[in-house]
DSSP file (Angstrom, degrees, kcal/mol; ACC not computed):
  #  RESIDUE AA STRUCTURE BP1 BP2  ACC     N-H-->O    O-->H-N    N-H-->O    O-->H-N    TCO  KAPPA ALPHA  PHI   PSI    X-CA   Y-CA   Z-CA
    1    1 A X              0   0    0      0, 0.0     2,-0.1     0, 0.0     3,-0.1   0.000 360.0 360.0 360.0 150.5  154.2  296.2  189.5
    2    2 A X     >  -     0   0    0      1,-0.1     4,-0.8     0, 0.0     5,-0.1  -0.432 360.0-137.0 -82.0 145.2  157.8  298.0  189.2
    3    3 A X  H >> S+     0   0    0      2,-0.2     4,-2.3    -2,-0.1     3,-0.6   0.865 109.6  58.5 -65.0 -44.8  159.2  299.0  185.6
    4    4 A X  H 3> S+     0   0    0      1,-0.3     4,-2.8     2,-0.2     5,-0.3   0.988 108.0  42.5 -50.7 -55.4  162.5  297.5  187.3
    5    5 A X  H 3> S+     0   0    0      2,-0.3     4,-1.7     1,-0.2    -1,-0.3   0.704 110.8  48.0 -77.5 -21.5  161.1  294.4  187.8
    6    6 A X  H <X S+     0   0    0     -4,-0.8     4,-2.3    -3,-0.6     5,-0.3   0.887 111.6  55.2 -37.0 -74.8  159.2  293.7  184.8
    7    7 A X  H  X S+     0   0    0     -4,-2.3     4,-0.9     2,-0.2    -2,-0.3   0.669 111.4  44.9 -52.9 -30.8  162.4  294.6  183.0
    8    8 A X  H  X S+     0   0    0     -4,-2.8     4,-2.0    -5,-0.3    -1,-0.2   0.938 109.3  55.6 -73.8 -46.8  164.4  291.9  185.2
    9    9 A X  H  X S+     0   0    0     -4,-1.7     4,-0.7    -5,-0.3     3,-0.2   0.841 108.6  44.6 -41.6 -58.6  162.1  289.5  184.8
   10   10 A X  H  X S+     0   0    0     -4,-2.3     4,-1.8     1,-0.2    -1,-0.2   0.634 109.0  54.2 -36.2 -41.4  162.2  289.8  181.1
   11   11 A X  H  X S+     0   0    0     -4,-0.9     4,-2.5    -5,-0.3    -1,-0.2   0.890 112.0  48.7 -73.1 -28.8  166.2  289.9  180.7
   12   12 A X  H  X S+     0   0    0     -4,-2.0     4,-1.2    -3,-0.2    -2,-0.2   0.818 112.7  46.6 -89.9  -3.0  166.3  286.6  182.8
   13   13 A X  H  X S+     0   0    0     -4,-0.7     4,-2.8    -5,-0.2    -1,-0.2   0.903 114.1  55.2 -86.3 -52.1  163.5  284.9  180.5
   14   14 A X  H >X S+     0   0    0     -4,-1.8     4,-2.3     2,-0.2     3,-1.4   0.895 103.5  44.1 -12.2 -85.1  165.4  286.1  177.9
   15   15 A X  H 3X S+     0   0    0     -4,-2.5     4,-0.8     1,-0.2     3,-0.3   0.942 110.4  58.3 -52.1 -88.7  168.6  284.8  178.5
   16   16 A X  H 3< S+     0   0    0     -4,-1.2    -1,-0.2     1,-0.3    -2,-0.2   0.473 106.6  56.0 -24.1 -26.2  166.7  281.3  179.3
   17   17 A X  H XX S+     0   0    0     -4,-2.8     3,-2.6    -3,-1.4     4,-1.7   0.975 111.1  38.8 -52.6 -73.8  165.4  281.6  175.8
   18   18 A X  H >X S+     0   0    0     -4,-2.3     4,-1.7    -3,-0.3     3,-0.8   0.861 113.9  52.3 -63.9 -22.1  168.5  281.9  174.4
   19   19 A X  H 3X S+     0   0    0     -4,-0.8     4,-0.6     1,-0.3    -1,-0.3   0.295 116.7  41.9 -71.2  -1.5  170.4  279.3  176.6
   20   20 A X  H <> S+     0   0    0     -3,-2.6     4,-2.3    -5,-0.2    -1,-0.3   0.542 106.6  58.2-120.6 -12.0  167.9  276.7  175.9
   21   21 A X  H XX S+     0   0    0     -4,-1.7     4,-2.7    -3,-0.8     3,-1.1   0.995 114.5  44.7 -60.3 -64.0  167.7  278.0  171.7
   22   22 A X  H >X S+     0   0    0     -4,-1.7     4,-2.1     1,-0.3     3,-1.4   0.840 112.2  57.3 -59.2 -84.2  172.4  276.9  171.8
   23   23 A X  H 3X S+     0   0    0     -4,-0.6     4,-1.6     1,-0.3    -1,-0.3   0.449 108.7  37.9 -50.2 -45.5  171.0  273.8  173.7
   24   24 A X  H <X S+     0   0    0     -4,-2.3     4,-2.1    -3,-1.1     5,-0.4   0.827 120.6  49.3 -74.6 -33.6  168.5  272.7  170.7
   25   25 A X  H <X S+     0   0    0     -4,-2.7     4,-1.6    -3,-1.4     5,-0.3   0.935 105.8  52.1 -73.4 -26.4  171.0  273.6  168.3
   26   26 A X  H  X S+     0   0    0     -4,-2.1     4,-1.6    -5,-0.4    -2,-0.2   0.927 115.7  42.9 -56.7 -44.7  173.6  272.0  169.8
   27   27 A X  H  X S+     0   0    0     -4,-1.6     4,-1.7    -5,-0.4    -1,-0.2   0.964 109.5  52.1 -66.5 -41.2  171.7  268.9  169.9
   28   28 A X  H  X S+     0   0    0     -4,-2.1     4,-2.9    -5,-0.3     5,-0.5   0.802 105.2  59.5 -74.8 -17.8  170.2  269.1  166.5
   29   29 A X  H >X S+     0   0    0     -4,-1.6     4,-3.9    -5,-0.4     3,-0.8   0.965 107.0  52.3 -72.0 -53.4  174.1  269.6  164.9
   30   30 A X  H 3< S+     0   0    0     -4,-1.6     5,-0.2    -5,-0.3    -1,-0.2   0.798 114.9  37.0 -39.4 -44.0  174.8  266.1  166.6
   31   31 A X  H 3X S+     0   0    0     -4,-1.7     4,-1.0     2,-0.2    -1,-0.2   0.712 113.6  55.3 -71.5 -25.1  171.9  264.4  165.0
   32   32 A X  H <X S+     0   0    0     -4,-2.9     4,-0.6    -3,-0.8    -2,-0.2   0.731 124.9  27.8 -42.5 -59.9  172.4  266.3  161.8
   33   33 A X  H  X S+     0   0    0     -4,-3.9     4,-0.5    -5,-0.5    -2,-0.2   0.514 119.6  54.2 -88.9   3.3  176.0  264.8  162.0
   34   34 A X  H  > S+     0   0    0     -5,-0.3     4,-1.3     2,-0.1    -3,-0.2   0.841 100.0  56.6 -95.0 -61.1  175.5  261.8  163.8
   35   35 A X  H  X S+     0   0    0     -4,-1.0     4,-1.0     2,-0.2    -2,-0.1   0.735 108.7  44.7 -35.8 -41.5  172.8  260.2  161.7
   36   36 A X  H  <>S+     0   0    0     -4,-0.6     5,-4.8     1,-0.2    -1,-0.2   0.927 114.2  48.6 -57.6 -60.8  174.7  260.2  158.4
   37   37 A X  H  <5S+     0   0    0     -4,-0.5    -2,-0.2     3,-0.2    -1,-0.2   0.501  99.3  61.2 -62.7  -9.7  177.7  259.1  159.7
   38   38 A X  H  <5S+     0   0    0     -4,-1.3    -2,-0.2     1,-0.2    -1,-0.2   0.866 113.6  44.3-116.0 -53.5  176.2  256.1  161.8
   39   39 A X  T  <5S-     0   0    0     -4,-1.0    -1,-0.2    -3,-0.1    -2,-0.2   0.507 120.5-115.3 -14.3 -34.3  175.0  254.8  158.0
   40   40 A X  T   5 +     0   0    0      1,-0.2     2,-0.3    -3,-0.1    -3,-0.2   0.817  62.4 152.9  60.3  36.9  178.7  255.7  156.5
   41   41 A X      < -     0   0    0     -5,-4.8    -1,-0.2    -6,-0.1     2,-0.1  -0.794  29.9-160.2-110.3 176.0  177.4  258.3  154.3
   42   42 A X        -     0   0    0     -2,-0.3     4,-0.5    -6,-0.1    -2,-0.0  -0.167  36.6 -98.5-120.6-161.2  179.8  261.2  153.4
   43   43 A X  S  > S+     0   0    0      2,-0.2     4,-1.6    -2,-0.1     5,-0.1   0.507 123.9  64.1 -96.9 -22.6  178.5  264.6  152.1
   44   44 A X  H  > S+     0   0    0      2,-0.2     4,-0.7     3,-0.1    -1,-0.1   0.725  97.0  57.0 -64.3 -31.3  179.1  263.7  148.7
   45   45 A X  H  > S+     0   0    0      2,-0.2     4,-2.3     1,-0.1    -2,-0.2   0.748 117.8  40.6 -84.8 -35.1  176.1  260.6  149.0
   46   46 A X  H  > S+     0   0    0     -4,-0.5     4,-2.5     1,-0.2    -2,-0.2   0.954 108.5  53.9 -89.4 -18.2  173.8  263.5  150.1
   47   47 A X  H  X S+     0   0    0     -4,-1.6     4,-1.6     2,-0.2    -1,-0.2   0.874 110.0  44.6 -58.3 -30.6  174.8  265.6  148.0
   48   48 A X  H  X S+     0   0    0     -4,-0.7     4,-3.7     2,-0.3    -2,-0.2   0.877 109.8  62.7 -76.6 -53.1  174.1  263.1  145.3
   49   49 A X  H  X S+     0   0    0     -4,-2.3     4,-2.0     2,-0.2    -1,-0.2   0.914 105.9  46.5 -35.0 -59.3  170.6  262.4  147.2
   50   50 A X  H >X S+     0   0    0     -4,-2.5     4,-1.7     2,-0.2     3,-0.8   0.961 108.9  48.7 -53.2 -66.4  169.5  265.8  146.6
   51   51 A X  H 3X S+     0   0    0     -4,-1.6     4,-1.9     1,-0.2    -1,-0.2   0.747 111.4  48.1 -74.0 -20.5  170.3  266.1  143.2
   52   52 A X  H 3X S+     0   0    0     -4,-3.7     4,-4.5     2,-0.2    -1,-0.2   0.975 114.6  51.9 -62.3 -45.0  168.4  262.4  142.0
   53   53 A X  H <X S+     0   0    0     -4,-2.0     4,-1.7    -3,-0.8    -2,-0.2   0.964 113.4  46.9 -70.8 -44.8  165.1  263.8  144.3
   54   54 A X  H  X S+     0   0    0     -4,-1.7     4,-0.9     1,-0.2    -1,-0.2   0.802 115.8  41.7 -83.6 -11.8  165.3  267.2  142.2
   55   55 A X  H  X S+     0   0    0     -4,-1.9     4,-1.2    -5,-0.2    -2,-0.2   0.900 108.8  55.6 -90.1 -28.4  165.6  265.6  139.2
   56   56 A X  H >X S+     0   0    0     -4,-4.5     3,-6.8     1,-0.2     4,-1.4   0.944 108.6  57.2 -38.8 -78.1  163.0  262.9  139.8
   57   57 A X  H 3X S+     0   0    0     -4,-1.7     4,-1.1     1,-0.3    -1,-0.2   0.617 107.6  40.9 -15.1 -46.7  160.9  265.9  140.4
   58   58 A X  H 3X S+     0   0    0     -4,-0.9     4,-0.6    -5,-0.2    -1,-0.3   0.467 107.5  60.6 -80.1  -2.9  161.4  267.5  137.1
   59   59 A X  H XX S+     0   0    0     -3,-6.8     4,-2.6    -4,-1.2     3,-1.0   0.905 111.8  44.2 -83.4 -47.6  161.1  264.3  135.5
   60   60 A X  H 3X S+     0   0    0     -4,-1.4     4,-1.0     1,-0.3    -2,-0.2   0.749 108.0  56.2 -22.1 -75.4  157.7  264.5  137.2
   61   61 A X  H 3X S+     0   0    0     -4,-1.1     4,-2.2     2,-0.3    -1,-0.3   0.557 103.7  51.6  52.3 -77.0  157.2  267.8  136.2
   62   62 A X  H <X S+     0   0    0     -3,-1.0     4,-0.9    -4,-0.6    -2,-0.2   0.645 108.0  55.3-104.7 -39.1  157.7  267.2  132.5
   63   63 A X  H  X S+     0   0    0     -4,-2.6     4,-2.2     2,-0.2    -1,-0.3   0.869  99.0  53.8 -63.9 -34.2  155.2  264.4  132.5
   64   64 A X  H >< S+     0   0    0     -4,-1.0     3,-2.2     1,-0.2     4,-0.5   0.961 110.6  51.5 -72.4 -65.1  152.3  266.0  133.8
   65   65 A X  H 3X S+     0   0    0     -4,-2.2     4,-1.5     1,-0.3    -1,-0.2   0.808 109.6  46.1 -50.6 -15.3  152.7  268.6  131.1
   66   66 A X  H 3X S+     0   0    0     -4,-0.9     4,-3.4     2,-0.2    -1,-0.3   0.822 110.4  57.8-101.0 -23.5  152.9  266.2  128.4
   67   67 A X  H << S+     0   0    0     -4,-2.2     3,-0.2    -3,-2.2    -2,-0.2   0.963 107.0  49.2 -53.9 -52.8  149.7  264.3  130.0
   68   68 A X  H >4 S+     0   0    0     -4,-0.5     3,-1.3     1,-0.2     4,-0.2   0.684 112.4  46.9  -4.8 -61.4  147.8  267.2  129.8
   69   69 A X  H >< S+     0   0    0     -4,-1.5     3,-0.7    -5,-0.3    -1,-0.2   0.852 111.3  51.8 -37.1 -60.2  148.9  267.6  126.4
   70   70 A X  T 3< S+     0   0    0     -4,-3.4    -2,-0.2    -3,-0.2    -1,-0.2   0.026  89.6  72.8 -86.8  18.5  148.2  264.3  125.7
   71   71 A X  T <  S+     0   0    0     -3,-1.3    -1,-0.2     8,-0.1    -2,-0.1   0.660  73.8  96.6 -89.8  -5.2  144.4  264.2  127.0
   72   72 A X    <   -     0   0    0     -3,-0.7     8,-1.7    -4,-0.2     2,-0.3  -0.249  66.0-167.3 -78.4 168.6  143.1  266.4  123.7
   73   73 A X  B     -A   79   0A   0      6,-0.2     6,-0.2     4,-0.0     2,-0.2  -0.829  15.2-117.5-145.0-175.0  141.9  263.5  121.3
   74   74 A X    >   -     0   0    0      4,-0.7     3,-1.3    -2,-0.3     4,-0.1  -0.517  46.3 -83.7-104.5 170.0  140.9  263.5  117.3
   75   75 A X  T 3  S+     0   0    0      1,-0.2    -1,-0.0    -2,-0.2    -2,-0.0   0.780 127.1  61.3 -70.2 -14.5  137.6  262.6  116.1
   76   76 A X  T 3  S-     0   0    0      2,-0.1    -1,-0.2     1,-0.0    -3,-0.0   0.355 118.7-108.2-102.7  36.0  138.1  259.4  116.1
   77   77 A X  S <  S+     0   0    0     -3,-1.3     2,-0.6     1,-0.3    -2,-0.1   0.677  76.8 128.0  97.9  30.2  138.6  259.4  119.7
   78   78 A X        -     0   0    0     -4,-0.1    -4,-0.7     1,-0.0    -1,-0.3  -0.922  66.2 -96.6-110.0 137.9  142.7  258.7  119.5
   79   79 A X  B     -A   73   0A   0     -2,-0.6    -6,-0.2    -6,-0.2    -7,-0.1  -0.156  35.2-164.2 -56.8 124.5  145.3  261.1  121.4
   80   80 A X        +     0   0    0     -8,-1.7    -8,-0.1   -11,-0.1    -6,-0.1  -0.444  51.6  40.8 -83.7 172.8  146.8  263.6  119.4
   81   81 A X  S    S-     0   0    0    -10,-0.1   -11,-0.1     2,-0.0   -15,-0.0   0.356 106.0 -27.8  94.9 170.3  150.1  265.5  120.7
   82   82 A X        -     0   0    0    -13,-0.0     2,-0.3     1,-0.0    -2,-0.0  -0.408  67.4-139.8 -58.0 157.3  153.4  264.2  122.6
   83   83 A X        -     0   0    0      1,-0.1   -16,-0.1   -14,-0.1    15,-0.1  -0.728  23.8 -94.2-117.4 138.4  152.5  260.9  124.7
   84   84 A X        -     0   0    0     -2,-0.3     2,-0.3   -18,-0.2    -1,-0.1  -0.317  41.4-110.2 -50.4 154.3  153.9  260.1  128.5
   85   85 A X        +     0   0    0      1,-0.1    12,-0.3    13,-0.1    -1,-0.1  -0.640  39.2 172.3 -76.8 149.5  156.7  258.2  128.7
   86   86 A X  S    S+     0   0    0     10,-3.5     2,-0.2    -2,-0.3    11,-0.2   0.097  73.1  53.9-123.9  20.4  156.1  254.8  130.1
   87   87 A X  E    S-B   96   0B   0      9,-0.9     9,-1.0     7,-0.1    -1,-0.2  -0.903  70.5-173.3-154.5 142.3  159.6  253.5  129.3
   88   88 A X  E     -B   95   0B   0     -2,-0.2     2,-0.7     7,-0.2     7,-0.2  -0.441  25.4-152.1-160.1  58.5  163.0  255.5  130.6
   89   89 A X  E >>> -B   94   0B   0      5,-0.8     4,-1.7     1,-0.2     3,-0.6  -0.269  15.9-172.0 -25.4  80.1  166.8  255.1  130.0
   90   90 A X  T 345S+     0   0    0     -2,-0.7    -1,-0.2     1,-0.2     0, 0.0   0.801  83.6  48.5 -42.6 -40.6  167.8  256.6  133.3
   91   91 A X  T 345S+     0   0    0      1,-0.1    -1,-0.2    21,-0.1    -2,-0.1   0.903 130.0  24.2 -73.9 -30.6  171.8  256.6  132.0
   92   92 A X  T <45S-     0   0    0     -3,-0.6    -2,-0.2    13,-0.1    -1,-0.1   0.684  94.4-134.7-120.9   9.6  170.7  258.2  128.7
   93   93 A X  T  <5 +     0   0    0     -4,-1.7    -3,-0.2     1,-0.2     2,-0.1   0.384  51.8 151.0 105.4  41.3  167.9  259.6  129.8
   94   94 A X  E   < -B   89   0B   0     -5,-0.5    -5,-0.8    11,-0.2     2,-0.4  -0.235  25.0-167.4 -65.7 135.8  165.8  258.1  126.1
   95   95 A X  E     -B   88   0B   0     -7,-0.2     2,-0.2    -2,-0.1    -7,-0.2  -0.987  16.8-160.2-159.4 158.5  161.7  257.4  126.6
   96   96 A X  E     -B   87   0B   0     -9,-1.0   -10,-3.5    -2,-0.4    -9,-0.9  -0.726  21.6-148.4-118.5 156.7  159.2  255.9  124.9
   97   97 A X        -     0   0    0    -12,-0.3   -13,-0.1     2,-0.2     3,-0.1   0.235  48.3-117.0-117.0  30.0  155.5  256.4  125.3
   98   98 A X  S    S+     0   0    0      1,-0.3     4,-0.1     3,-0.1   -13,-0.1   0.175  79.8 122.3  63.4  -5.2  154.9  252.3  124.3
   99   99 A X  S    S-     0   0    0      2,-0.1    -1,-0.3     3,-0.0    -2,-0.2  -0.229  73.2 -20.8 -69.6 177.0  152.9  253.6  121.1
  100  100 A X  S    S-     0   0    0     -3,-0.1     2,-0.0     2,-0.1    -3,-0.0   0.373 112.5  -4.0  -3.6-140.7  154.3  252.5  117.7
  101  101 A X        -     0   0    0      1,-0.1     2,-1.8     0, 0.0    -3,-0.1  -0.104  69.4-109.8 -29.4 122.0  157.6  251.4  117.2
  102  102 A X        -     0   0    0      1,-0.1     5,-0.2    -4,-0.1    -1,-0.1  -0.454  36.2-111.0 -77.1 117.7  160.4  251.2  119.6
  103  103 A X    >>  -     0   0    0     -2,-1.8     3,-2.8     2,-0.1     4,-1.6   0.121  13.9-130.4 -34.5 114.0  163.5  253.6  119.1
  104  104 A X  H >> S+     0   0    0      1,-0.3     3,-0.7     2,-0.2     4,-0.7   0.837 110.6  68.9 -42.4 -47.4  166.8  252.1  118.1
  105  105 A X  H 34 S+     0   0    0      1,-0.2    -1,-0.3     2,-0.2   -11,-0.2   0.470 110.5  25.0 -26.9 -27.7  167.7  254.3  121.2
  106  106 A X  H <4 S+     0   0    0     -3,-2.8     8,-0.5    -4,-0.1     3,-0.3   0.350 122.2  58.1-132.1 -27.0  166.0  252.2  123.8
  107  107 A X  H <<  +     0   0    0     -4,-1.6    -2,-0.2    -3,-0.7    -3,-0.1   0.360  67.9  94.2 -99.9  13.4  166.1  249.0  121.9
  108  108 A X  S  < S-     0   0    0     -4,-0.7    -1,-0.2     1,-0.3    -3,-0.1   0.204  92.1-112.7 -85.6  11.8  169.5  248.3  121.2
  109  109 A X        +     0   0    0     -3,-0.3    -1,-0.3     1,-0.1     2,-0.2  -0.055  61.6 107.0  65.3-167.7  169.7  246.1  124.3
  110  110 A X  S    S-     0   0    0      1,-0.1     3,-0.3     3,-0.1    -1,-0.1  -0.665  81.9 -32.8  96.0-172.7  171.3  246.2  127.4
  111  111 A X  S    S+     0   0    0      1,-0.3     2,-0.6    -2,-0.2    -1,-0.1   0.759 132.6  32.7 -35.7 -48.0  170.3  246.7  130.6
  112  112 A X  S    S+     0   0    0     -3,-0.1    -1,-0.3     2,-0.0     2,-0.2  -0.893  86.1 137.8 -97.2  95.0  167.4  249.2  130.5
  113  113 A X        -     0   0    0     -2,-0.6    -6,-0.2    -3,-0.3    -3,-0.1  -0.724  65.4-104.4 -85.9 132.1  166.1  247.9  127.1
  114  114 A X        -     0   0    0     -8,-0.5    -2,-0.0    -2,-0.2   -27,-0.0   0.273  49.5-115.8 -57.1 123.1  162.4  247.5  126.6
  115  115 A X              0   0    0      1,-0.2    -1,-0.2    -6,-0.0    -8,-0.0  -0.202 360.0 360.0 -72.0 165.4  162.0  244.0  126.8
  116  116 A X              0   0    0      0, 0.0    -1,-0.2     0, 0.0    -2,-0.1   0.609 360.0 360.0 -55.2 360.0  160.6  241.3  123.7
């Protein structure tokens, strides 16, 4: 085999790389932009998407550590330490972990309040 030819071969595979790389981006920016819009959402409703999934996530996050916490037990075989929440103001962002009382915070009615 020729160095020359090797070397052609390669620039025209090359090129065909990139030329086919602009084709799949071109194609993925359309679907990227198509998809949203075909819904009516704007960049402000995904932005908004992202930031609820990263806070779910930290909400997450903040429970497993306090499960953890809250497996050590006493001797008489009750949970010591902060509790999971099982109850959640999302607007003011108040929980309960359903032990003892409920918090004038969460019980003051409304929408989100822990029901009778």
């Amino acid at each position: 085999m020729n160095g020359t030819s090797i070397e052609s071969k390669l620039a025209k595979l090359t090129k065909r790389i990139d030329e086919e790389h602009a084709r799949f981006i071109a194609a993925t920016k359309v679907s990227v932009t198509g998809v949203p819009a075909e819904y009516g959402l704007t960049r402000d409703d995904l932005t908004a998407i992202k930031l609820i999934k990263q806070l779910a996530k930290t909400m997450e996050k903040q429970d497993a550590n306090l499960v953890k916490t809250a497996k050590k037990t006493t001797r008489k075989g009750v949970r010591s330490g902060p509790q999971p929440a099982k109850y959640r103001d999302f607007e003011s962002g108040a929980t309960w972990s359903g032990l003892a009382r409920v918090p004038a915070r969460i019980a003051g009615g409304g929408p989100h309040s822990v029901p009778d």
